[in-house]
C-alpha positions as CSV (number, residue, x, y, z in Angstrom):
1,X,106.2,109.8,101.0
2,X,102.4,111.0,101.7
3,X,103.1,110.4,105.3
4,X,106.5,111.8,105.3
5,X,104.5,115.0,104.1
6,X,101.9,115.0,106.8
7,X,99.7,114.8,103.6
8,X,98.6,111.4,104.9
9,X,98.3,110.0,108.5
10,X,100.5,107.3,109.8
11,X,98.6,103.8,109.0
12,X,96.8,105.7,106.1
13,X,96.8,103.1,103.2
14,X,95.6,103.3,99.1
15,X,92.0,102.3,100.3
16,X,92.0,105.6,103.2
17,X,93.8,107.9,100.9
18,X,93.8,107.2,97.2
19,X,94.0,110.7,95.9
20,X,97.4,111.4,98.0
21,X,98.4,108.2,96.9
22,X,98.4,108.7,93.5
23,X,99.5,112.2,94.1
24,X,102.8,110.9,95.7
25,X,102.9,108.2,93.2
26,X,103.1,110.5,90.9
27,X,106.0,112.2,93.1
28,X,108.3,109.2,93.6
29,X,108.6,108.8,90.1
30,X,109.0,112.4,89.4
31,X,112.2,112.3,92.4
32,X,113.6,109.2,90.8
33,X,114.1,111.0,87.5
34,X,115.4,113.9,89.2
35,X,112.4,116.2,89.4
36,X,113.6,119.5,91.3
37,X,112.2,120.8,94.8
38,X,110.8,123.9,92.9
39,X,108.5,121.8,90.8
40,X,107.8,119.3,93.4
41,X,106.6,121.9,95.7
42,X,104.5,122.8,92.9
43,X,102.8,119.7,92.4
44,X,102.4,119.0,96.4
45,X,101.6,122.4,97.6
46,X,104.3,122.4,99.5
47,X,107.2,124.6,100.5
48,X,110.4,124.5,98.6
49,X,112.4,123.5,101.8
50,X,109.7,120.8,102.6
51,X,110.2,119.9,98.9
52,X,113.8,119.4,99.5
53,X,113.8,117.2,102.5
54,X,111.5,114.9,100.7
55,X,113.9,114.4,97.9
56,X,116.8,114.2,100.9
57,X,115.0,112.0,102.6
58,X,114.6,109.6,99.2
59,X,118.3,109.6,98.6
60,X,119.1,108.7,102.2
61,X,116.6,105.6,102.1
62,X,117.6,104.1,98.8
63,X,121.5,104.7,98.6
64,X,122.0,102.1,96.0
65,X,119.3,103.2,93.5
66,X,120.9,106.7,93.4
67,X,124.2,105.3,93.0
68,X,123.3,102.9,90.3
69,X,121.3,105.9,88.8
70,X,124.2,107.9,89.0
71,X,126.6,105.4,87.1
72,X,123.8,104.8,84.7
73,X,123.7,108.7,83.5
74,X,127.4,108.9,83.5
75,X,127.9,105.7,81.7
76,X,125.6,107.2,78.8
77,X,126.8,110.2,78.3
78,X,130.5,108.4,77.7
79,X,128.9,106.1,75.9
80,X,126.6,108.2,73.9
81,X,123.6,105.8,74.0
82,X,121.8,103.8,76.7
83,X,120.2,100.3,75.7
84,X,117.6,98.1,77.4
85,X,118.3,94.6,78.0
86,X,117.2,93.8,75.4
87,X,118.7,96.4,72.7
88,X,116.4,99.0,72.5
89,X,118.9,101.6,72.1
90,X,118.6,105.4,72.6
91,X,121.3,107.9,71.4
92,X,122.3,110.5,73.5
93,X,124.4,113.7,73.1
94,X,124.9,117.1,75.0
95,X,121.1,118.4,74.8
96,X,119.6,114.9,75.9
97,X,118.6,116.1,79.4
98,X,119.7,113.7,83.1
99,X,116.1,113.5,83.5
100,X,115.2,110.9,80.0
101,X,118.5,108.9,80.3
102,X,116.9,108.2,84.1
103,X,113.5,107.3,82.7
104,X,115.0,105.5,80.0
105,X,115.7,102.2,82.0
106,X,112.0,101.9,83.8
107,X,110.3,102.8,80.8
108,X,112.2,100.9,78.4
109,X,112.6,97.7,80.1
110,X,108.9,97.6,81.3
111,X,108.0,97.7,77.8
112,X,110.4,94.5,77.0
113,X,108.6,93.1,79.9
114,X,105.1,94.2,78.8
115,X,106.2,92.6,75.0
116,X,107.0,89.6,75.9
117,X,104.3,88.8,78.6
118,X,101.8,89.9,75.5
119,X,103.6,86.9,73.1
120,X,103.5,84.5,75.8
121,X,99.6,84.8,76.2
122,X,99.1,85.2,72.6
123,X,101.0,81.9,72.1
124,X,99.3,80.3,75.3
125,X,95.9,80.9,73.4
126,X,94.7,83.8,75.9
127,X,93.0,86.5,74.4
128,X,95.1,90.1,74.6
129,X,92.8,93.0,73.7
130,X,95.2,95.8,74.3
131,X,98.1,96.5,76.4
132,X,97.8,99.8,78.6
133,X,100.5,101.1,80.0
134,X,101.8,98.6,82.4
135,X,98.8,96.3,82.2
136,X,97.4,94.0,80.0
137,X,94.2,93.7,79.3
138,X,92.5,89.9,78.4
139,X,89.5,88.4,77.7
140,X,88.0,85.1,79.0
141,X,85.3,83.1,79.3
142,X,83.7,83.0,82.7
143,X,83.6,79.3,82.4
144,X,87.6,79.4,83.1
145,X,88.1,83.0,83.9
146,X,89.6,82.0,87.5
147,X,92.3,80.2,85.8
148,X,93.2,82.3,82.5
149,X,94.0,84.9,85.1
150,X,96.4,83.0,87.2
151,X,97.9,82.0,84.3
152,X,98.4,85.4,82.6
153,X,99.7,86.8,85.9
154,X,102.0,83.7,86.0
155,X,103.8,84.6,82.8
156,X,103.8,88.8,83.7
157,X,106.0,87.2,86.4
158,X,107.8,85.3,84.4
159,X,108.4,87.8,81.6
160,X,109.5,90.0,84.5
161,X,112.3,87.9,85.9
162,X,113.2,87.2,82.1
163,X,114.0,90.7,81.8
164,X,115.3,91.7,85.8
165,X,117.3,88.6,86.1
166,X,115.3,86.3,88.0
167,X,113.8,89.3,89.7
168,X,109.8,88.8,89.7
169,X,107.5,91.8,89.9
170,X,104.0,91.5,91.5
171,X,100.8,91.5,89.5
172,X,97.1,93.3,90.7
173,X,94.0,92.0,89.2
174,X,90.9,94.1,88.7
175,X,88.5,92.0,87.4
176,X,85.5,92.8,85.6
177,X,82.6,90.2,84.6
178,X,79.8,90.6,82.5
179,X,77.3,92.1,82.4
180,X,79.8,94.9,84.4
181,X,81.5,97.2,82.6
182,X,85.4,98.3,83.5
183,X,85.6,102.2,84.6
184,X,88.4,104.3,85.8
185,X,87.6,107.2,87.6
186,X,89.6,109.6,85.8
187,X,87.7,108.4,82.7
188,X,84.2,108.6,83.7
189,X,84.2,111.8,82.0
190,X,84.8,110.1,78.3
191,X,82.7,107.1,79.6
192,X,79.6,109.0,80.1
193,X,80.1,111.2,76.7
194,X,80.6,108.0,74.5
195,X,77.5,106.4,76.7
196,X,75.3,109.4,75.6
197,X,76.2,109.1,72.4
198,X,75.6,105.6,71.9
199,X,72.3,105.9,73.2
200,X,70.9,108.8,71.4
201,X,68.7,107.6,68.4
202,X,69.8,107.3,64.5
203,X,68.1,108.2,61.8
204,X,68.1,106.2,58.7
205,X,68.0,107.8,55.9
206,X,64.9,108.2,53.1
């Protein structure tokens, strides 16, 4: 979508361009849940017509994700409730808006696939400090660090065609061994604040 904006060159990749990226991340998530072309413009800095061939654009390459999408907002407003595979059940009526019965299904399934992956590991014996959004974060001794990973990416995989039927979803890794620390750069903000804090003396007192 970047490139189909002229926001990014042709070839340009995460690595060249990783603000657009998650920019028009942010954007083809936004489309799918039926963001308008005034917002989008909005949050592109874009025209409203340019707007509005991008979402054009997204309908004509993925036909049969609108017109599952489609079926899937009709269905629950007759219905008056949409479920996840699993039975996580949300009840609609007349003020639920398009846009959250849309979301519903990503956002709902991902966290049956997210739950499950986190009881598999637990029962596997691999240490789960927190889940984060869609990620998982473990701990691991470096003396078999290669290995718990491949293993907990093995089971996201498998949790995933548990809940898609069959259908696996890829894993990334980022990897962080001591004495390194794990940053994000839109935290490094926080990081720094909780760093300062941490390192400014105590007193004890009398």
């Amino acid at each position: 979508m970047a490139i189909a904006a002229r926001a990014a060159p042709k070839g340009g990749t995460s690595a060249s361009h990783p603000h657009e990226r998650e920019r028009f991340k942010r954007t083809a998530l936004g489309v799918q849940y039926g963001i308008g072309r005034a917002r989008l413009a909005r949050q592109l800095g874009i025209s409203e017509s340019a707007a509005q061939a991008l979402i054009t654009n997204h309908k004509s390459a993925f036909p049969k994700f609108w017109s599952w999408a489609d079926r899937a907002e009709t269905s629950a407003y007759l219905r008056r409730e949409i479920r996840s595979v699993f039975g996580w059940r949300l009840a609609i009526d007349a003020e639920t808006k398009p846009g959250t019965i849309r979301n519903f299904p990503m956002q709902a399934n991902g966290a049956e696939i997210l739950r499950i992956a986190c009881c598999m590991m637990t029962e596997a014996g691999i240490s789960v400090c927190a889940p984060n959004h869609d990620a998982v974060l473990i701990e691991a001794p470096l003396s078999c660090f290669e290995e718990t990973v491949f293993e907990a990416r093995r089971m996201m995989a498998e949790a995933s065609a548990i809940v898609l039927d069959g259908f696996t979803l890829r894993t990334s890794v980022r990897a962080v061994r001591a004495p390194e620390n794990w940053t994000d750069p839109r935290g490094e903000m926080i990081w720094a604040a909780v760093q300062r804090e941490l390192d400014r003396p105590t007193c004890s007192p009398e």
